[in-house]
ZALOTI-607844 format. One record per residue: x, y, z negated of N, C-alpha, C in turn; residue in one letter. Coordinates in pm, whole numbers, plus 50000, padded with zeros to 5 digits. Atoms other than C-alpha are relative to their C-alpha. Layout:
<sites>
    n.X    n.Y    n.Z   ca.X   ca.Y   ca.Z    c.X    c.Y    c.Z  rest
      X      Y      Z      X      Y      Z      X      Y      Z     A
...
</sites>
This chain:
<sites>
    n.X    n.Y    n.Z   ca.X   ca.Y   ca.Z    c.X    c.Y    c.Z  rest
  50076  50119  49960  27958  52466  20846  50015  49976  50150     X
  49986  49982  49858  28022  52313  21166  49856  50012  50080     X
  50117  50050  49915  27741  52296  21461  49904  49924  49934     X
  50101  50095  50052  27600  51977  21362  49915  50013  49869     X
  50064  49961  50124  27564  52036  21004  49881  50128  49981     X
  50156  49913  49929  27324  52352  21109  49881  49976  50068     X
  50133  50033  49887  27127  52183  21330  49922  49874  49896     X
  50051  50111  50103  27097  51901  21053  49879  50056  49897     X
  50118  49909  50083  26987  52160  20783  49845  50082  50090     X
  50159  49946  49885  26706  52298  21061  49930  49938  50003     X
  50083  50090  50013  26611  51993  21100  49910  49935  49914     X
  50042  50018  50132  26571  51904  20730  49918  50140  49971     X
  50109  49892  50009  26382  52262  20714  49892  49932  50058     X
  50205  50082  49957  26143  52119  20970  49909  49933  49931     X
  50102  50093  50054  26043  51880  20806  49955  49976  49883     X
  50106  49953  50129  25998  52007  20480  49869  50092  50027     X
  50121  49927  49922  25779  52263  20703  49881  49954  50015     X
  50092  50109  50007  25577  51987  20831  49883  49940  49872     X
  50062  50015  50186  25506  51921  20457  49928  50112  49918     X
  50023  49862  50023  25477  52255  20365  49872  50050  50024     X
  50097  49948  49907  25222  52340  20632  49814  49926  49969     X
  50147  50098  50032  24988  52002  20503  49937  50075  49895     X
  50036  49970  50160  25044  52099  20150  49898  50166  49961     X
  50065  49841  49998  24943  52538  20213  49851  49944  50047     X
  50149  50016  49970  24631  52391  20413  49923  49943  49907     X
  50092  50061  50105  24504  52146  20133  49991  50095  49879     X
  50062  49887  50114  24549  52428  19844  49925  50077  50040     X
  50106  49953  49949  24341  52627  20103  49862  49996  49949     X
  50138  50098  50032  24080  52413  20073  49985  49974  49878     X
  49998  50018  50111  24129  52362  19732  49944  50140  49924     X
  50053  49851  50009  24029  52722  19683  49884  50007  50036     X
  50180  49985  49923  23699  52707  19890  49955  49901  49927     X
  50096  50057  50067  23583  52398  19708  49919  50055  49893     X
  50107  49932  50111  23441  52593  19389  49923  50076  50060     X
  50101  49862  49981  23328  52852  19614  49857  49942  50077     X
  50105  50061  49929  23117  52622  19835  49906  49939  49870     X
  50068  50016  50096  22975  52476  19489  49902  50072  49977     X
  50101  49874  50033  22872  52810  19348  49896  49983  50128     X
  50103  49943  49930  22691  52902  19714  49898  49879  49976     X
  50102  50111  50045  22493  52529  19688  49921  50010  49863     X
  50126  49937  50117  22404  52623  19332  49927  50089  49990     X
  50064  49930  50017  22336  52946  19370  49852  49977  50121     X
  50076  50070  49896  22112  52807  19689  49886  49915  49926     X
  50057  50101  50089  21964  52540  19448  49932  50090  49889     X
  50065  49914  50045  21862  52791  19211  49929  50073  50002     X
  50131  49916  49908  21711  53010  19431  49915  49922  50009     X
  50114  50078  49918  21474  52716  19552  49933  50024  49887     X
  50053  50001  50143  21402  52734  19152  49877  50073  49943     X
  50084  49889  49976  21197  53068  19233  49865  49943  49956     X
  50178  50019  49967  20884  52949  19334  49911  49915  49889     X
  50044  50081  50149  20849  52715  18994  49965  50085  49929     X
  50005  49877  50134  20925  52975  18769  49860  50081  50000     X
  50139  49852  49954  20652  53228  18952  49885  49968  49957     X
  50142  50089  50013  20408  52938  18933  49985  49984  49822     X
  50002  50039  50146  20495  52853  18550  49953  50143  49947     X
  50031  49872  50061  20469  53239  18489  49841  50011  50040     X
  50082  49991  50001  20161  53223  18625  49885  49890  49912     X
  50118  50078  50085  19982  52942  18442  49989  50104  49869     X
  49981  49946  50075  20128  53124  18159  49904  50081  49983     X
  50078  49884  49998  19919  53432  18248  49888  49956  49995     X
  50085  50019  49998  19620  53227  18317  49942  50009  49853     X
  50001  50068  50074  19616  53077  17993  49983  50086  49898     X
  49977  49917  50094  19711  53391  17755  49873  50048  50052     X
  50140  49960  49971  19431  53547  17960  49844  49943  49948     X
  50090  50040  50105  19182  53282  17869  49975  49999  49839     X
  49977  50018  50141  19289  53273  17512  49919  50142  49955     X
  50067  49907  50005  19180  53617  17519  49847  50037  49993     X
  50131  49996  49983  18858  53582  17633  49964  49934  49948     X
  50104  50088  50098  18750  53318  17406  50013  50035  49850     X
  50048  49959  50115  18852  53520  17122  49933  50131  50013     X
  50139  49923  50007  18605  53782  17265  49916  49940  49998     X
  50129  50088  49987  18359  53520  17305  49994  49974  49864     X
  50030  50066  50173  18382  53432  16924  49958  50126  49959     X
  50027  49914  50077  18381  53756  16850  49840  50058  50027     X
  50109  49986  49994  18042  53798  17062  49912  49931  49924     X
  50095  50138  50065  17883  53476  16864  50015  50062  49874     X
  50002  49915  50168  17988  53707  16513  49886  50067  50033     X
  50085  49860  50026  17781  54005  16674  49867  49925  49981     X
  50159  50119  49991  17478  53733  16768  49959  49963  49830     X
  50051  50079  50139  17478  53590  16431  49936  50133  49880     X
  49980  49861  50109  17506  53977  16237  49859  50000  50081     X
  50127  49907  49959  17252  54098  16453  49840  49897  49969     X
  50090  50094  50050  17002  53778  16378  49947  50026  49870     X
  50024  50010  50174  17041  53830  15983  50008  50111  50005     X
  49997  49840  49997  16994  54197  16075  49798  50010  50029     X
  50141  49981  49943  16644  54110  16222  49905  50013  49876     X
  50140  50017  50151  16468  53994  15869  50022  50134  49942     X
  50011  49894  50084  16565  54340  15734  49914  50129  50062     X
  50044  49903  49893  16407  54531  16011  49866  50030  49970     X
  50128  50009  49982  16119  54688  15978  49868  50064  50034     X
  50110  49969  49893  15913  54854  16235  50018  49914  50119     X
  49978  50104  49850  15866  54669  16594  50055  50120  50031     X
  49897  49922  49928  16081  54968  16761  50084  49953  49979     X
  49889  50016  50063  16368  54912  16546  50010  49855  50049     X
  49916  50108  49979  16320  54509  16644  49997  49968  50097     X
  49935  49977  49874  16283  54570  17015  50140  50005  50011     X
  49852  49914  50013  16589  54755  16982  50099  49884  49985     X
  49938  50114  50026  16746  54490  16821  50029  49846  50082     X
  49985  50161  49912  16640  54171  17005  50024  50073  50136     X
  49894  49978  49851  16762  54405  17328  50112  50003  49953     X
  49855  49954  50006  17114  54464  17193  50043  49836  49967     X
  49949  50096  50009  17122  54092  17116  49998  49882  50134     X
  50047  50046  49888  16985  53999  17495  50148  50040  50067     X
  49885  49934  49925  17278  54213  17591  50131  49942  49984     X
  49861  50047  50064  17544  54043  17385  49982  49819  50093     X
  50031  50125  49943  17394  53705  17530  50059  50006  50150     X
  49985  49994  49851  17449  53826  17857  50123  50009  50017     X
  49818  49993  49957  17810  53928  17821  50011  49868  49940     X
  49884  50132  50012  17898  53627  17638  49966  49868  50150     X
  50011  50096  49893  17729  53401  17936  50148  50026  50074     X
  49848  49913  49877  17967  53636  18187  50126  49927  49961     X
  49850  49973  50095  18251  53592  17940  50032  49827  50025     X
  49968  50112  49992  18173  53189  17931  50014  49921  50182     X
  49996  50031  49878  18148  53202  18320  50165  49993  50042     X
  49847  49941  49950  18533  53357  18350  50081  49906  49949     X
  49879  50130  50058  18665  53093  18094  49921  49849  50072     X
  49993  50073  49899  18535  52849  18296  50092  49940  50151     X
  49971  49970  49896  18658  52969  18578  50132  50010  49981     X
  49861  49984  50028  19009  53032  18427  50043  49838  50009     X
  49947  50180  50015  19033  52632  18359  49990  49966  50170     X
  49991  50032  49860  18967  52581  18729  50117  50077  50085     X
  49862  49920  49998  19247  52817  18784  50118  49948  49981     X
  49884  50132  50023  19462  52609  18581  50045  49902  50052     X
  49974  50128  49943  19416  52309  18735  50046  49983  50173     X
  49960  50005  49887  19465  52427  19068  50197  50038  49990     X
  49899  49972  49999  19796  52602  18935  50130  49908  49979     X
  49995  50125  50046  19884  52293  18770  50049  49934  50126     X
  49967  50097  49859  19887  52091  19099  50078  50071  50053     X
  49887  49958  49915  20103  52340  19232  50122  49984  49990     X
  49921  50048  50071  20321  52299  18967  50072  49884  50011     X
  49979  50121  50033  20313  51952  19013  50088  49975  50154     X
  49959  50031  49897  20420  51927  19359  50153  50089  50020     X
  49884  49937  49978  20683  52217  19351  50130  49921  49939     X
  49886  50104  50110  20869  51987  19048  50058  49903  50116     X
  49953  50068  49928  20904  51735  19333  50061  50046  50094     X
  49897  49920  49885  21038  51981  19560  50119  50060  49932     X
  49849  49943  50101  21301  52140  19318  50055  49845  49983     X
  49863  50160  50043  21389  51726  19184  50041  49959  50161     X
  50010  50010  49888  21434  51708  19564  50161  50053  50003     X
  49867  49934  49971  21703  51973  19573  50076  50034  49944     X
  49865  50038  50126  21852  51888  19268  50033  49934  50066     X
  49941  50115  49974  21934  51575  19385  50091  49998  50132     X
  49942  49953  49864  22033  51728  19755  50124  50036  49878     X
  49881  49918  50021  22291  51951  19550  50066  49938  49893     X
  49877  50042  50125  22430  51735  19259  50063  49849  50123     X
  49947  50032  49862  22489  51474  19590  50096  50069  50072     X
  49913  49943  49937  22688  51737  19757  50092  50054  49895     X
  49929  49969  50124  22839  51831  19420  50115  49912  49993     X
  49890  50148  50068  22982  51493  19352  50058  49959  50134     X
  49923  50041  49880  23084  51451  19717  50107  50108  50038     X
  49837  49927  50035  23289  51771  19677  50110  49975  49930     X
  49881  50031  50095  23450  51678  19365  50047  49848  50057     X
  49865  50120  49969  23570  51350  19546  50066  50063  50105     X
  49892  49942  49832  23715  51559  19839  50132  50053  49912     X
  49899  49972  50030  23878  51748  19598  50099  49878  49913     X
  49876  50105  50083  24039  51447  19400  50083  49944  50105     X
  49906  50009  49890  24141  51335  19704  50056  50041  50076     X
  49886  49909  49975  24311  51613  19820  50112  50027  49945     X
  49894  50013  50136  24486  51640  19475  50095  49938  50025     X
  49907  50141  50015  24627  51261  19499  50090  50056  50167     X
  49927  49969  49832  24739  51406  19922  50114  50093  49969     X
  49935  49858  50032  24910  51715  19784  50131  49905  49898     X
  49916  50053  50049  25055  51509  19512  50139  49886  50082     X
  49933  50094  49932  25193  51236  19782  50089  50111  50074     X
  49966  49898  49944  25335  51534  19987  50136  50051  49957     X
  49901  49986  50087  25517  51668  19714  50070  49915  50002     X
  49913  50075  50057  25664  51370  19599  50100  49924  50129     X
  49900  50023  49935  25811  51310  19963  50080  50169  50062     X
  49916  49889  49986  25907  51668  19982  50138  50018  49908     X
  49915  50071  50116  26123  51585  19672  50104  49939  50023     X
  49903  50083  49981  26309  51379  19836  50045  50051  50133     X
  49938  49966  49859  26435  51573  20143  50053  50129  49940     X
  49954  49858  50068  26483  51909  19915  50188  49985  49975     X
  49803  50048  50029  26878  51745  19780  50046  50005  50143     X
  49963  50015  49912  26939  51727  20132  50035  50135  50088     X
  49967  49918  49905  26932  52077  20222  50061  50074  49949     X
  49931  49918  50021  27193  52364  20160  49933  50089  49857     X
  50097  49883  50074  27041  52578  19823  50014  50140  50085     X
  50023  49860  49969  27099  52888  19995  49906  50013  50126     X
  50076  50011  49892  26927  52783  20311  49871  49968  49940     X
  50125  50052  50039  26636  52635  20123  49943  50141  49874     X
  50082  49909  50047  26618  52939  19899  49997  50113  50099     X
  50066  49909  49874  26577  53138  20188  49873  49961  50075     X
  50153  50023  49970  26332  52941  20331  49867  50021  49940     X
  50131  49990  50085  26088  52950  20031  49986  50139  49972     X
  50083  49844  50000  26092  53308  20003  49934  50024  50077     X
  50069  49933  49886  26006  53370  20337  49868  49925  49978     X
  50134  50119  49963  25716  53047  20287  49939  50054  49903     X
  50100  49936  50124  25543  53248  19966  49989  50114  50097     X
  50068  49893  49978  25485  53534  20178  49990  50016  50173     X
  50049  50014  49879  25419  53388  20531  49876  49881  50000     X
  50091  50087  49983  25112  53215  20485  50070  49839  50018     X
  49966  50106  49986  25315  52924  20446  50067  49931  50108     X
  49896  50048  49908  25484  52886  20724  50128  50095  49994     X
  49898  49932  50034  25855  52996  20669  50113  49957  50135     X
  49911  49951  49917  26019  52869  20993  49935  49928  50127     X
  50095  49998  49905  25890  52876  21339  50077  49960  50105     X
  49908  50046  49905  26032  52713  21659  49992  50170  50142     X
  50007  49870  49860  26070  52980  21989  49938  49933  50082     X
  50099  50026  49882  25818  52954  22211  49986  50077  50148     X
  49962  49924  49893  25901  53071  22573  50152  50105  49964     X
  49862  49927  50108  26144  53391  22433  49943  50026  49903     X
  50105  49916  50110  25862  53505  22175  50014  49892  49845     X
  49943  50074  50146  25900  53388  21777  49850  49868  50007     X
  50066  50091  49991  25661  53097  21729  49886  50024  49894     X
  50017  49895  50105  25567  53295  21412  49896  50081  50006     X
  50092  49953  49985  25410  53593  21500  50033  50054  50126     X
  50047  50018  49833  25443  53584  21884  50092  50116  50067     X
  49953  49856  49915  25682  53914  21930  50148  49920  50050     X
  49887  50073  49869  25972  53835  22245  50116  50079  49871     X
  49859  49993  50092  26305  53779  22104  50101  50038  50097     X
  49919  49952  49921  26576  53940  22280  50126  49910  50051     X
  49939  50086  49968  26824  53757  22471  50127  49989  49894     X
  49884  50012  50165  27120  53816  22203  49948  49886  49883     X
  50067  50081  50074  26888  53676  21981  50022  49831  50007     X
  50035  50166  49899  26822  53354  22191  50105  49924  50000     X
  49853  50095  49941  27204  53280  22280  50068  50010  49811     X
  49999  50049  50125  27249  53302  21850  49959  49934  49951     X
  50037  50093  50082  27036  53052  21746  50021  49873  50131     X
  49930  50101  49893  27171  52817  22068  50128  50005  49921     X
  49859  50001  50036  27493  52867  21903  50033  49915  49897     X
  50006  50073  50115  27425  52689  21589  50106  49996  49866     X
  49928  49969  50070  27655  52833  21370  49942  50068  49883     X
  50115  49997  50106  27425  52997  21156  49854  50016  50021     X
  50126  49967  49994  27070  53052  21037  49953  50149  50084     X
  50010  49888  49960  26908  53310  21236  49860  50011  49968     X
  50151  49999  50081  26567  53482  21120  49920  50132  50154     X
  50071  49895  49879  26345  53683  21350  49983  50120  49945     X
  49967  49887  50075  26388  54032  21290  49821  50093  49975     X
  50155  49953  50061  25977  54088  21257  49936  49990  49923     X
  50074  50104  50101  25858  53839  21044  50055  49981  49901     X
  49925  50117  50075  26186  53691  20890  49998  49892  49996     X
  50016  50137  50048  26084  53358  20941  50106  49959  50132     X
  49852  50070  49979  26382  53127  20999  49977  49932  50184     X
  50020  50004  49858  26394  53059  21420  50050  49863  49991     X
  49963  50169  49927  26470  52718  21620  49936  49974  50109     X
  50045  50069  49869  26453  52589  21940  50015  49824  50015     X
  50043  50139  50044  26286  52224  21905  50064  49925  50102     X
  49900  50086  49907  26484  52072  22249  50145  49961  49947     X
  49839  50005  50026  26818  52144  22071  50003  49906  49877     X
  50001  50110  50150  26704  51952  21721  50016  49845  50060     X
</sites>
């Protein structure tokens, strides 16, 4: 190949590079979009906490009262037994005795009707808490299915970028040598995507280590490809293109 034709194919590297370099950054990003999702959901979920705690707690209120009003029934059985216990009685000791153990049952069930009282006022405060947290969770639903749907248009429109990319990378690929271009893409699958780097001062452009003057006065020569002996990625000095 003479001169020119080397410096041509370099050139046509570049600028599949150029392409290259858009296309590695947008699959980047194309990678972090699900992950930024998940953290917003899992974020959004978390806020979810403080509902749940509250719902678990009415819950508890509630099973709790249920409880106590089927001891309270069951006190209004003993009241009633011990009533139709009285006509059979029959010394006044025995109905002392009696009308105290039914003074006593009176007294717990008051207690008993004080607590279920008091449980419904419980409720209703829990209730309102309930009620307000719902508006704070539909709050940060709506924050995160908003940032949801404004991801999934980033990513569609990264897609359709990547796709445009391609389809002018496509058309510069026939143009370059296969052996030069399958050299380049090896090196571009396992250099973070960049597969050829211009010289910067004497140092690779790449990963920054000085290139020796031999080096330097070979890829001035333009006779062939030359690769940096650290990296591998394909060299060029951008004044000479």
């Amino acid at each position: 190949m003479s001169e020119t034709s080397i410096q041509g194919q370099i050139k046509k590297l570049v600028e599949i590079q150029k392409l290259d370099s858009e296309i590695y950054d947008f699959k980047r990003q194309l990678e972090e979009k699900p992950i930024i999702i998940k953290e917003l959901k899992e974020a959004f979920e978390k806020s979810q906490g403080r509902l749940k705690e509250l719902e678990e707690q009415l819950k508890g209120v509630q099973l709790a009262r249920k409880e106590k009003e089927l001891e309270l029934k069951s006190k209004e059985e003993l009241i009633i037994k011990a009533n139709q216990q009285l006509s059979q009685i029959k010394t006044n000791k025995e109905y002392s005795a009696k009308i105290s153990e039914i003074e006593n049952i009176k007294a717990d069930q008051s207690v008993m009707e004080e607590k279920i009282l008091a449980s419904y006022d419980e409720s209703d405060k829990v209730n309102s808490e309930i009620e307000k947290e719902k508006t704070v969770v539909a709050e940060k639903e709506k924050t995160f299915l908003d940032q949801k749907k404004e991801i999934e248009a980033q990513v569609k429109e990264i897609e359709d970028r990547i796709k445009v990319l391609r389809s002018q990378r496509e058309r510069i690929t026939p143009e370059i040598d296969n052996n030069f271009l399958r050299r380049y893409e090896k090196v571009l699958g396992h250099k973070e995507g960049l597969a050829i780097a211009a010289v910067r001062g004497n140092a690779c452009g790449g990963c920054y280590m000085n290139l020796s003057p031999q080096v330097l006065n070979m890829i001035k020569m333009h006779d062939r490809i030359i690769e940096c002996e650290t990296c591998q990625r394909i060299l060029y000095i951008e004044e000479d293109l």
